[in-house]
SEZAVEX-948844 format. One record per residue (C-alpha): x, y, z. Coordinates in steps of 0.2 Angstrom, whole numbers, padded with zeros to 4 digits, always signed. Layout:
N
XYZ...
//
This chain:
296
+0000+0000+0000+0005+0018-0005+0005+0025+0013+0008+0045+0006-0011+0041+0000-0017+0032+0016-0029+0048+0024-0034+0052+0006-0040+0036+0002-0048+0031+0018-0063+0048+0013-0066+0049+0035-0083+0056+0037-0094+0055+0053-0105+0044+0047-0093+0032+0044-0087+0033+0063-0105+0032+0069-0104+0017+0058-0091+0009+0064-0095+0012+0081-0113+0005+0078-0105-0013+0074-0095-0017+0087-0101-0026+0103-0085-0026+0112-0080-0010+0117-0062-0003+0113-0047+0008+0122-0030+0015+0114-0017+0019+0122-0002+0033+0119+0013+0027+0125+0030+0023+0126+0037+0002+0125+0044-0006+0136+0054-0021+0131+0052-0031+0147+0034-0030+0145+0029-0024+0163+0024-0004+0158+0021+0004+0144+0013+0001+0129+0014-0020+0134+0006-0016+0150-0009-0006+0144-0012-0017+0130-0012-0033+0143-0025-0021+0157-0036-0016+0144-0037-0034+0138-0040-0041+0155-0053-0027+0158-0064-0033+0145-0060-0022+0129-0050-0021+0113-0035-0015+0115-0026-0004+0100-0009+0007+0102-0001+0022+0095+0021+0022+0100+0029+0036+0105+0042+0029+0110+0053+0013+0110+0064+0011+0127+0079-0003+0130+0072-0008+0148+0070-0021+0161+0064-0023+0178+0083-0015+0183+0081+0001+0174+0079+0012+0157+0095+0009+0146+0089+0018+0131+0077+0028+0121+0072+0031+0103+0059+0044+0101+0045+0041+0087+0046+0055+0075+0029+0066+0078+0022+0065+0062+0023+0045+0062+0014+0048+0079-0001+0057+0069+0000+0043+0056-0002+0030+0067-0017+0041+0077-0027+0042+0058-0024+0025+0055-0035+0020+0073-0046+0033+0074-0051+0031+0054-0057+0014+0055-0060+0007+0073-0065+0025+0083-0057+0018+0102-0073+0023+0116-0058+0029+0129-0039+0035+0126-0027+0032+0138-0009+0044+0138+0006+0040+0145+0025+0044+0141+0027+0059+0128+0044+0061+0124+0043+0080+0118+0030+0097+0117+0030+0092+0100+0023+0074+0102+0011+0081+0113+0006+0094+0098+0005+0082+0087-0007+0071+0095-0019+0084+0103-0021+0090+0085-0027+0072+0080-0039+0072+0096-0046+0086+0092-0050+0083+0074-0058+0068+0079-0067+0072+0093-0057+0060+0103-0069+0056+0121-0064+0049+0139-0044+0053+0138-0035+0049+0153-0018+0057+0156-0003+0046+0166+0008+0062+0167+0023+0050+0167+0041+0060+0165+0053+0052+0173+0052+0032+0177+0054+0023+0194+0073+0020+0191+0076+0040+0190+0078+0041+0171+0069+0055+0161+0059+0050+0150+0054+0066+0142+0061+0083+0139+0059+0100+0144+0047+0106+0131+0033+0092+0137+0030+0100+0154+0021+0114+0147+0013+0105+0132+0006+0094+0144-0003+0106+0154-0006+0119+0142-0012+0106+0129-0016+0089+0134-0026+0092+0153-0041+0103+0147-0047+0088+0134-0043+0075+0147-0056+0069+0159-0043+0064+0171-0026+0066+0177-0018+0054+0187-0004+0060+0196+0008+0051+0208+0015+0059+0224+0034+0066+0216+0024+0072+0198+0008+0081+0207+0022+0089+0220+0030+0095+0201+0012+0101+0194+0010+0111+0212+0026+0117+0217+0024+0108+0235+0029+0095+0246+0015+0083+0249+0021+0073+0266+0004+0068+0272-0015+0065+0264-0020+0083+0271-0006+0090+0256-0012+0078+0245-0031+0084+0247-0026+0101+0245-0015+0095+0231-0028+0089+0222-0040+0104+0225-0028+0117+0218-0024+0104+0204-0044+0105+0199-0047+0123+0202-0033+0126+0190-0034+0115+0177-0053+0111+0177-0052+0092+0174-0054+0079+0188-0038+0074+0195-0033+0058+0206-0019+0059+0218-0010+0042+0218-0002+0039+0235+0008+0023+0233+0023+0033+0235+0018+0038+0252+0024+0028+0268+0006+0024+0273-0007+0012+0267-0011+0014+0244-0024+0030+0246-0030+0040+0231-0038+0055+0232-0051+0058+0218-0057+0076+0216-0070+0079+0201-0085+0089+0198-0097+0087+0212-0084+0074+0218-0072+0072+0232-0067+0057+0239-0052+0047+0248-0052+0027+0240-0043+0016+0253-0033+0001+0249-0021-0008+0258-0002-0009+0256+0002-0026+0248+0020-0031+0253+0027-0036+0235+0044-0026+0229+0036-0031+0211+0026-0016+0205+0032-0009+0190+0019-0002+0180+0008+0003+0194+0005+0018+0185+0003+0012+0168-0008-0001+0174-0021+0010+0184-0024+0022+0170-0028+0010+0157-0039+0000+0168-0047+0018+0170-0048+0020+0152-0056+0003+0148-0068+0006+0163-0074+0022+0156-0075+0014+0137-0087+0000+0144-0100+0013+0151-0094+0013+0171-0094+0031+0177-0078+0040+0185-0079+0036+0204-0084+0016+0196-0070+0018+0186-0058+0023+0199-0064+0011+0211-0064-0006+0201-0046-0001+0191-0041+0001+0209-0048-0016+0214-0040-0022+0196-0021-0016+0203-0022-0024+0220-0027-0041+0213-0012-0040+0202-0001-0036+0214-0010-0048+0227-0006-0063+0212+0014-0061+0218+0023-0063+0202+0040-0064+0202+0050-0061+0188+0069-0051+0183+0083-0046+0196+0075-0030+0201+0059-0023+0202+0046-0034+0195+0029-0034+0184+0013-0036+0190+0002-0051+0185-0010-0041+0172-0017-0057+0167-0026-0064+0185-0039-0066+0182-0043-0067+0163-0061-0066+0158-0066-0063+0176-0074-0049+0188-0064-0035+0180-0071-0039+0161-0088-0035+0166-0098-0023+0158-0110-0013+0169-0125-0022+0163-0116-0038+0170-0115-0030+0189-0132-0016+0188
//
């Protein structure tokens, strides 16, 4: 195929989304993200949570990383315009119900995508503002900061911060749930989505704060014991995402991708030298990939 006539030939028209949306019984999500080559965040990691959640999974890169369960050795950046192609080649024939975002390696990545969002009237985005992974390395440049805010948060219908990047979006230290509250109340008022402060980072037990419109609301969970959590972030987000494309509203969305992440970490798998994967796959065609007719 002659990809330089790829959009020109496909002839997109809103009737051909509704269309396409009108023939599928299963749901669908897509993730924006970085790889991970050990398979335990990332791209691998959404595409694995959305499947276990009950939807169909579909990816644009952004990024390829060399990495492991020890660290990030390397990254190779998707050009931006390869980033838009592969957004038109999703959104023009299978239209996903919920987008997840994760690592953007540049402003201009994140340019490039909102642009694509926009055009197609992209709904339920969640943003994973990821910048820097667990090991310490920096996984996106200066210029993303500010796109991300700027750009990305007011078409999202949720951020989900972690403890170190919502203490980089407010300036402050957050050292108990009280800050984190706050946190997240600013972090609303300002950018006028709804925002969940993750708090595995904290010393305590693995709270969430979840401030929305008409919504605020601590979700409790108990610390599980397991050094293997790489991913948490990754994880939760898209479990959000395919929570949201099946029809479950925020708060339910939150809660069951919540109950998703302890299960996996619960399941104790233990794979690499350092800091393992979750087990995504627990429980395969179970609770998690119920649709809210199954449950209501």
């Amino acid at each position: 195929m002659d990809f330089t006539d790829y959009t020109d030939c496909t002839n997109f028209t809103d009737s051909s989304k509704e269309k396409n949306k009108e023939k599928r019984a299963v749901k669908t999500a897509l993730t924006v993200a970085g790889s991970d080559s050990s398979g335990g965040a990332g791209i691998q990691a959404d595409i694995k949570t959305m499947t276990a959640n009950g939807v169909y999974a579909m990816s644009a890169v952004t990024a390829l990383t060399a990495q492991n369960t020890m660290g990030v050795s390397d990254i190779l950046s998707v050009p931006p315009e390869f980033l838009s192609r592969q957004l038109d080649s999703v959104f023009e024939d299978i239209f996903p119900d919920a987008v997840k975002v994760g690592m953007m390696p540049s402003g201009e990545h994140i340019s490039a995508a909102v642009e694509r969002f926009i055009y197609y009237g992209a709904k339920n985005i969640v943003v994973d503002p990821v910048t820097v992974s667990t090991s310490g390395r920096r996984l996106a440049d200066g210029s993303a900061f500010s796109a991300m805010t700027e750009m990305l948060f007011p078409i999202s219908v949720l951020v989900t911060p972690n403890i170190p990047e919502c203490e980089m979006l407010c300036g402050v230290m957050i050292k108990n749930s009280d800050d984190a509250e706050r946190a997240g109340r600013a972090l609303y008022e300002k950018y006028k989505t709804a925002f969940l402060i993750k708090g595995g980072h904290g010393t305590g037990g693995a709270d969430d704060f979840l401030i929305a419109d008409g919504l605020s609301v601590w979700l409790r969970a108990e610390r599980i014991e397991n050094k293997n959590t790489h991913g948490t972030g990754c994880t939760l987000s898209s479990a959000v995402s395919a929570n949201l494309a099946k029809g479950f509203s925020l708060y339910e969305s939150v809660k069951r991708a919540k109950d998703y992440i302890t299960g996996a970490i619960s399941a104790r798998l233990d794979i690499g030298c350092g800091n393992g994967p979750m087990y995504h796959a627990f429980d395969i065609g179970g609770e998690f990939a119920k649709y809210p007719e199954e449950i209501f």
